[in-house]
C-alpha positions in Angstrom: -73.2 -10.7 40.8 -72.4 -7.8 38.8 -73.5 -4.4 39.2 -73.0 -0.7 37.3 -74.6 2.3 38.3 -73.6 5.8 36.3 -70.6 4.3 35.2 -68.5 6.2 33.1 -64.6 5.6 31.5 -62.8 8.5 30.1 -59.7 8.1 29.0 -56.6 10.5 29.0 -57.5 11.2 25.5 -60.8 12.9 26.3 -62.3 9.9 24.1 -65.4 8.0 26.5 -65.8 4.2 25.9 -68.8 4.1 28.1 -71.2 6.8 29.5 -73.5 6.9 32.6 -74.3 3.1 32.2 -76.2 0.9 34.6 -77.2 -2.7 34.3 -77.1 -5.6 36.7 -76.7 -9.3 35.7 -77.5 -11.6 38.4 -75.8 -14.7 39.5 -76.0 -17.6 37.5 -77.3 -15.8 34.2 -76.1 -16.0 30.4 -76.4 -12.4 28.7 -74.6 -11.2 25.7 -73.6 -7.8 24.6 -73.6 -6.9 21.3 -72.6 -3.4 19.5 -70.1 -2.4 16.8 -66.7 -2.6 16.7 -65.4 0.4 19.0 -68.9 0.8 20.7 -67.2 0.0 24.4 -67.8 -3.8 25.0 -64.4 -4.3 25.5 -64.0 -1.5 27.9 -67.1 -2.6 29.9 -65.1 -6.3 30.3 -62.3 -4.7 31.5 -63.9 -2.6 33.8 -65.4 -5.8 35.5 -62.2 -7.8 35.7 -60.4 -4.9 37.0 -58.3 -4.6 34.2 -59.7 -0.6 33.6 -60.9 1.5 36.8 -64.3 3.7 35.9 -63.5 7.3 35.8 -67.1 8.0 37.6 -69.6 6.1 39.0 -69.5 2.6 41.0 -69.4 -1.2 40.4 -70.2 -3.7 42.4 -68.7 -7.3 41.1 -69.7 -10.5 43.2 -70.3 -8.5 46.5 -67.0 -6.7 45.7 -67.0 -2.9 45.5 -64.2 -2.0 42.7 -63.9 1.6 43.3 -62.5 1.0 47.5 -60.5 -2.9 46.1 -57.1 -2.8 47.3 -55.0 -3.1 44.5 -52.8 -5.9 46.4 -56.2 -7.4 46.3 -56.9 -7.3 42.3 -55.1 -10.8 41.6 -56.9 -12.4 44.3 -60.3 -11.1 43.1 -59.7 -12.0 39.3 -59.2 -15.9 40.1 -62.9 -16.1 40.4 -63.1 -14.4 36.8 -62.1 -16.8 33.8 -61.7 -14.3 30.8 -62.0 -15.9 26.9 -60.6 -13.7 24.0 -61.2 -14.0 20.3 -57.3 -15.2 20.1 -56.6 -17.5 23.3 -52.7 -16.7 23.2 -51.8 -19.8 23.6 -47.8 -20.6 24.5 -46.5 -22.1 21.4 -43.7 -24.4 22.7 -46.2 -25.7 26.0 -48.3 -28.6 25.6 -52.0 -28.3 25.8 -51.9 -29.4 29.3 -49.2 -26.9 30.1 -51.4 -24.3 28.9 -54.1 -25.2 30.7 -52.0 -26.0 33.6 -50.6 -22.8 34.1 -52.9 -20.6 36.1 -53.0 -23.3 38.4 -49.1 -23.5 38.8 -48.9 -19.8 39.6 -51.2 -20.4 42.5 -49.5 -22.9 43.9 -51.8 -25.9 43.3 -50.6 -29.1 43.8 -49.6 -31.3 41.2 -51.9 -33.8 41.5 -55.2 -31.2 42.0 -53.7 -29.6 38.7 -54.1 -32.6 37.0 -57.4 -34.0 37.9 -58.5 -29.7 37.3 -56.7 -29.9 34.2 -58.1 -33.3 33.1 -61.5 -31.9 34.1 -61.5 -29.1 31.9 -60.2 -30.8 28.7 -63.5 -33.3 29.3 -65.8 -30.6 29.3 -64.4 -28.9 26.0 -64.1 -32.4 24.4 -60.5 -32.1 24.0 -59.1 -34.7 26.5 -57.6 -36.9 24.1 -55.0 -33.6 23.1 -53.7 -33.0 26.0 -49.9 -33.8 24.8 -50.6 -32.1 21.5 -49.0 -28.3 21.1 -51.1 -25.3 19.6 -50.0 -25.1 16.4 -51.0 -28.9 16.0 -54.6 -27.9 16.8 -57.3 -26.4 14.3 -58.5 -22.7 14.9 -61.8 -24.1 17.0 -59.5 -26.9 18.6 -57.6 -23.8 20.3 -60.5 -21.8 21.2 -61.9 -24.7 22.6 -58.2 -24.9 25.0 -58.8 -21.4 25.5 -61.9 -21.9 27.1 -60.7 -24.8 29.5 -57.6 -22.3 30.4 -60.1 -20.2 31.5 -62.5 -22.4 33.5 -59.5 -24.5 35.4 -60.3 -22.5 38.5 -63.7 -22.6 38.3 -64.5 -19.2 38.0 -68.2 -17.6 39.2 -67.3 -15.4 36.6 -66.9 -16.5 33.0 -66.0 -13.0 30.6 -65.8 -13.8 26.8 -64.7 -11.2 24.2 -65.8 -12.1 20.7 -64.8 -15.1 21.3 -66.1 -17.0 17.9 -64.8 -14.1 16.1 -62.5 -16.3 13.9 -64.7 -19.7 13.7 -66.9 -20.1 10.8 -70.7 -20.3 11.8 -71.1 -24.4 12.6 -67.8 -24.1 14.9 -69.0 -20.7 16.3 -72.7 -22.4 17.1 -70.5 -25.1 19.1 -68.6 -22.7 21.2 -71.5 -20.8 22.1 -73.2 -24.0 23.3 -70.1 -24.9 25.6 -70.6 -21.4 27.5 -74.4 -22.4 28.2 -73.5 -25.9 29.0 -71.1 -24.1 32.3 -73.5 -21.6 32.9 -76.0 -24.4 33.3 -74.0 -25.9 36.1 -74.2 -22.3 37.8 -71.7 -20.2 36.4 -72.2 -16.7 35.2 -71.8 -15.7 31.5 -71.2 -12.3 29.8 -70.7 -12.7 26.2 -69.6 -9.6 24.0 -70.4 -10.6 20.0 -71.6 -8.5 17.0 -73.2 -12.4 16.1 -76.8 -11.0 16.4 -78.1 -14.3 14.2 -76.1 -16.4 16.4 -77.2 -15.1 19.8 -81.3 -14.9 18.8 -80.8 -19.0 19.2 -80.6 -18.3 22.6 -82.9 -17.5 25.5 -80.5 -14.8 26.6 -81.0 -11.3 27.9 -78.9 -9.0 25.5 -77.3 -5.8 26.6 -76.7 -3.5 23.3 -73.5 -0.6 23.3 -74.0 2.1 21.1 -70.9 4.8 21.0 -70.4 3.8 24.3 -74.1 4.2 25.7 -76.1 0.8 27.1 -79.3 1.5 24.9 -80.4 -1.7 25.1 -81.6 -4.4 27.7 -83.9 -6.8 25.8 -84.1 -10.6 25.3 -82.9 -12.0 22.1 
């Protein structure tokens, strides 16, 4: 599922986010990465959704060989990645469902497949009875939560999460955490970046540590 071998980012700067790193995370596993703020988790998640391009080396994303990707190919190949941030950017003046709604609308569903998908993915966050609600009528977990249905609507292979309990206190953060394993349960593939070391040791997860951009770690929690 996902593959890096040497992979380095360097940017204009001269400043490297991540140096000579290898890993490989096979389909259908949950693994979190942890390290400090700056250490280059963000960079790595970029680099798999093809949102950065490595400087050297090579990665290999569901079969998918990022260095020779056409670029008209990119949006195509990032529909089977959902991406969760610590702020879900919600649009303020759409309805829950709109928000949900809308990667579907860009590609073209029809109306009545982006319901039931929509529909679908409310049920799985618990949220189904706010779907006519707006953001700002929702609590800070409620819209995490929305964030994380946005994300799943296409049902991804690929679910990418950056700190994404990062501004939930710990009982809100332990259910969020549980909603990724319940979809990776069902087959989807997980890669968590948190600095929530307690949180993550209540999970039988392989953990991938950054360190000043270097992978020095590849343990279970």
């Amino acid at each position: 599922m996902i593959k890096f071998d040497n992979v380095t980012k360097k940017y204009p700067n001269g400043h490297e986010a991540l140096k000579n790193s290898s890993f490989s995370i096979d389909a259908g596993e949950m693994v979190f990465l942890t390290g400090h703020s700056g250490a280059g988790k963000t960079t790595l998640l970029k680099l798999i959704g093809a949102l950065e391009i490595a400087s050297f080396g090579h990665i290999e994303i569901n079969q998918h060989k990022l260095e020779s990707l056409n670029p008209r190919k990119i949006p195509k190949f990032r529909r089977n990645i959902g991406i969760v941030l610590q702020n879900p950017h919600l649009i303020a003046d759409q309805t829950v469902y709109e928000n949900i709604a809308l990667p579907l609308i860009i590609e073209g569903y029809h109306k009545h497949e982006i319901g039931k998908r929509v529909r679908a993915s409310l049920d799985k966050v618990g949220l189904l009875s706010k779907e006519h609600f707006l953001p700002e009528e929702l609590s800070t977990g409620e819209q995490q939560r929305i964030g994380l249905a946005r994300a799943v609507v296409n049902k991804p292979d690929l679910l990418l999460a950056d700190e994404p309990t990062g501004n939930l206190d710990p009982d809100l953060s332990r259910e969020i955490m549980h909603l990724f394993k319940d979809f990776n349960s069902v087959g989807t593939t997980v890669l968590i970046a948190t600095p929530d070391v307690k949180l993550i040791a209540e999970f039988n997860c392989r953990v991938l540590h950054i360190e000043n951009g270097n992978l020095v770690e590849n343990t279970h929690a």
